[in-house]
N, C-alpha and C positions, 0 to 999 in steps of 0.2 A: 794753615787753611783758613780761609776768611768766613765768616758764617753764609755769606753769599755761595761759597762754594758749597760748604757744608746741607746746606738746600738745595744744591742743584746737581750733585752728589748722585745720590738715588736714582735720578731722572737718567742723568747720561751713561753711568754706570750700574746697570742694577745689581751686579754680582756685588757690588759694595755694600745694599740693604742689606743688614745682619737679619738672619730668620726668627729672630725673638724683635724684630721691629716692621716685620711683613704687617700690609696693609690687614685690617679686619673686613673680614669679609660678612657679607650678610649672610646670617647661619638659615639654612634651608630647615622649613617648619619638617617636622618628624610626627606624625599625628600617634603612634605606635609606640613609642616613648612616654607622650602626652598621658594617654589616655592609663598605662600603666602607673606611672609617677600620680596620676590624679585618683585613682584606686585607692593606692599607698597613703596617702596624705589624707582621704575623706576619711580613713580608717585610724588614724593615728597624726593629729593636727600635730602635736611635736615632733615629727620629723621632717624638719625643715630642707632638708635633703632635696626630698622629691618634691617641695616647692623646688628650689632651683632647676632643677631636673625636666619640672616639667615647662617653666618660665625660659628655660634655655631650649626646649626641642620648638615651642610656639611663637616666643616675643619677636622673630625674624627683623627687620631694621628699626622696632621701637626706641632704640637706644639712640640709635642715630638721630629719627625724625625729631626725639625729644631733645638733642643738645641741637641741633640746630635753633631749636625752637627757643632755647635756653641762650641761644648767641643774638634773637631777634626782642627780647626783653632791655627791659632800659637798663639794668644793672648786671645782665648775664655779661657780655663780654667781659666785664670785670675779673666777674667770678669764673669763668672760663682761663682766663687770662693769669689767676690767682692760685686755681689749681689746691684751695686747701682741701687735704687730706681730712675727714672728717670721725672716721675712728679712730686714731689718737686722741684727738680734744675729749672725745668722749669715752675714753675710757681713763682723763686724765683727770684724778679723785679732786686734785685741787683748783682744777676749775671748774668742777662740777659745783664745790662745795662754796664760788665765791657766789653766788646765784641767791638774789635775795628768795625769802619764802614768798607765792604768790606768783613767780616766776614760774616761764616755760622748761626754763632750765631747771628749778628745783621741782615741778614738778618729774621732770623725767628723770632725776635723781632718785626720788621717792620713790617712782615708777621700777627704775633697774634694781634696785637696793631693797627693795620689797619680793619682787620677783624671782632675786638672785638672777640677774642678767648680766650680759655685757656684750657691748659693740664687738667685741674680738668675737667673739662665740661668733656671730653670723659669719666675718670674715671668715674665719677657719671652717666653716662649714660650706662655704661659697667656693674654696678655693679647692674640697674634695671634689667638686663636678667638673665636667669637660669647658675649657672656655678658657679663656687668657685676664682673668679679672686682677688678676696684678701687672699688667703692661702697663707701660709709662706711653699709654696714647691718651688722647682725647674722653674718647668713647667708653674706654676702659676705665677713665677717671669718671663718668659720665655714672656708670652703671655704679659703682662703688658709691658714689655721693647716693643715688636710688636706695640702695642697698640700705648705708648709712643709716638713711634717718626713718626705716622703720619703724622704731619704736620713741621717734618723736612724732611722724603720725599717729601713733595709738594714743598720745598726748593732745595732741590739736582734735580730735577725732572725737576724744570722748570713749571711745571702745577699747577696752578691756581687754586681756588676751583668753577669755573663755572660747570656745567653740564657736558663740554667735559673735562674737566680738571679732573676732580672727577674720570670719565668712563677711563679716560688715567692713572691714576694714580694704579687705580683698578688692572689694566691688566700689568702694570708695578710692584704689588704686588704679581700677583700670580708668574709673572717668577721670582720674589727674593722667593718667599715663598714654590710654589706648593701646597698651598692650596686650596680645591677645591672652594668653597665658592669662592672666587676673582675672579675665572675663570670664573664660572657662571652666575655674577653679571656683569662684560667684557660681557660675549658673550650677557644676558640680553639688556645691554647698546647699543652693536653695533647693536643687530639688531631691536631694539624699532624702528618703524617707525615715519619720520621725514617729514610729508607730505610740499612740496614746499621749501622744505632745501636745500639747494647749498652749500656742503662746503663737505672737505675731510674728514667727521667724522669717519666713519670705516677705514679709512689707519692712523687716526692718533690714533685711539684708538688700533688697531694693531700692529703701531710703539713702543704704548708703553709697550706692552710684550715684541716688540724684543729689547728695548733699557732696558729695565729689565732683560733681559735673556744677554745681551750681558755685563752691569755693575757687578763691584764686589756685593759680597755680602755685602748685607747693615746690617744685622741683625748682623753679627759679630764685627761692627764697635766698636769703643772707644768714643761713643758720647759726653764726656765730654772733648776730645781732638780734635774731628771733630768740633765742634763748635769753636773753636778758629780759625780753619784753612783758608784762605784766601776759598772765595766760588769759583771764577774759579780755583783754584787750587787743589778743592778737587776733582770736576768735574772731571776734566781730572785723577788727579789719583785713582778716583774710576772709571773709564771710561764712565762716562757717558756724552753722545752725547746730541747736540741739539735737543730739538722736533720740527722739520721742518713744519711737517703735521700741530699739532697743532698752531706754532706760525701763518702757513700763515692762519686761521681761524679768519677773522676780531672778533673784541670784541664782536660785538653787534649781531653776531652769536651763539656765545661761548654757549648759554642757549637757543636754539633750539624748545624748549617747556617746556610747562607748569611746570617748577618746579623742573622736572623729571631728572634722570642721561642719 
């Protein structure tokens, strides 16, 4: 069979499309799911769960509108095209460790290895909720690369995985993404009451949409060449700003209440 046929295959026969390669369909918003999963999560920011949970009953074709988006950039077809896997690299100790210090890359070295994290952890926690996130499509590659470089956001960002770091980080995802899910989860954050709290948490959880809305796009990025690059230097040329709001939040503020984002 010629790969010509092998592509036109599907079209003329569909009993041929095997059901683990059916097209993805755009998943219908669940607002009842949302709003439980957002409960869950305001109550307990480590259960990364009912993030997914609830970014899967809301984000409806975000995944899509964003890889297209990612196919209309000057280096996306490449990396569309390239298809690198991005949780291997990183959970891959020895190129993590070739990363000069001062690096993006050695920072989020620091960052996992400080934290006790690791790229697998999200996987395997992504792959307990309803959704097809290990298909060999596009899209599915698409949301995994999202997925991926979470917590090299938290590196470009400047925020922290505290409570208000999380909630700033959140709202700095949805203006790279426009997914609604992020947004909801932000407005959740800012407005959970914070009884006897003194600190700027809704301007800095605010700042961090506008400082997301104002940076390049990160989802288009070359992660395996961003990670080399000096970290102030990427900063500035993806434009992203200091978080003022959040740094002036003493530490021992940062987690406000019980557990919660």
């Amino acid at each position: 069979m010629t790969l010509a046929d092998t592509l036109d295959a599907p079209r003329s026969n569909p009993s041929l499309l095997p059901v683990a390669d059916a097209p993805i369909a755009r998943p219908r918003r669940n607002w009842g799911v949302a709003l439980k999963a957002l409960r869950r999560v305001l109550n307990d920011k480590e259960d990364t769960g009912q993030v997914f949970e609830l970014l899967g009953a809301l984000n409806g074709d975000a995944t899509s509108r964003n890889y297209a988006r990612l196919l209309r950039t000057q280096t996306g077809g490449r990396l569309a095209y390239e298809r690198v896997e991005l949780a291997p690299r990183l959970m891959d100790d020895a190129w993590l460790d070739s990363f000069a210090d001062g690096t993006v890359g050695a920072a989020y070295r620091h960052f996992v290895r400080s934290e006790n994290l690791s790229a697998d952890g999200l996987v395997e926690i992504s792959r307990q909720r309803r959704g097809r996130v290990d298909d060999r499509h596009p899209l599915a590659w698409f949301g995994r690369r999202v997925r991926d470089t979470h917590d090299i956001w938290h590196i470009l960002s400047g925020y922290h995985r505290d409570a208000i770091g999380e909630a700033c980080l959140v709202a700095f995802t949805y203006a790279q993404t426009r997914a609604l899910g992020w947004a909801v989860l932000a407005i959740g954050a800012a407005l959970r009451p914070r009884p006897g709290a003194k600190a700027p948490y809704v301007k800095a959880i605010w700042q961090g949409y506008q400082r997301g809305k104002a940076a390049a796009w990160l989802p288009g990025q070359d992660y395996e060449a961003l990670m080399a690059e000096p970290l102030d230097a990427a900063r500035a040329r993806l434009g992203i700003t200091p978080p003022s709001f959040y740094d002036a939040i003493p530490l021992d503020r940062r987690n406000p209440s019980s557990g919660g984002v």
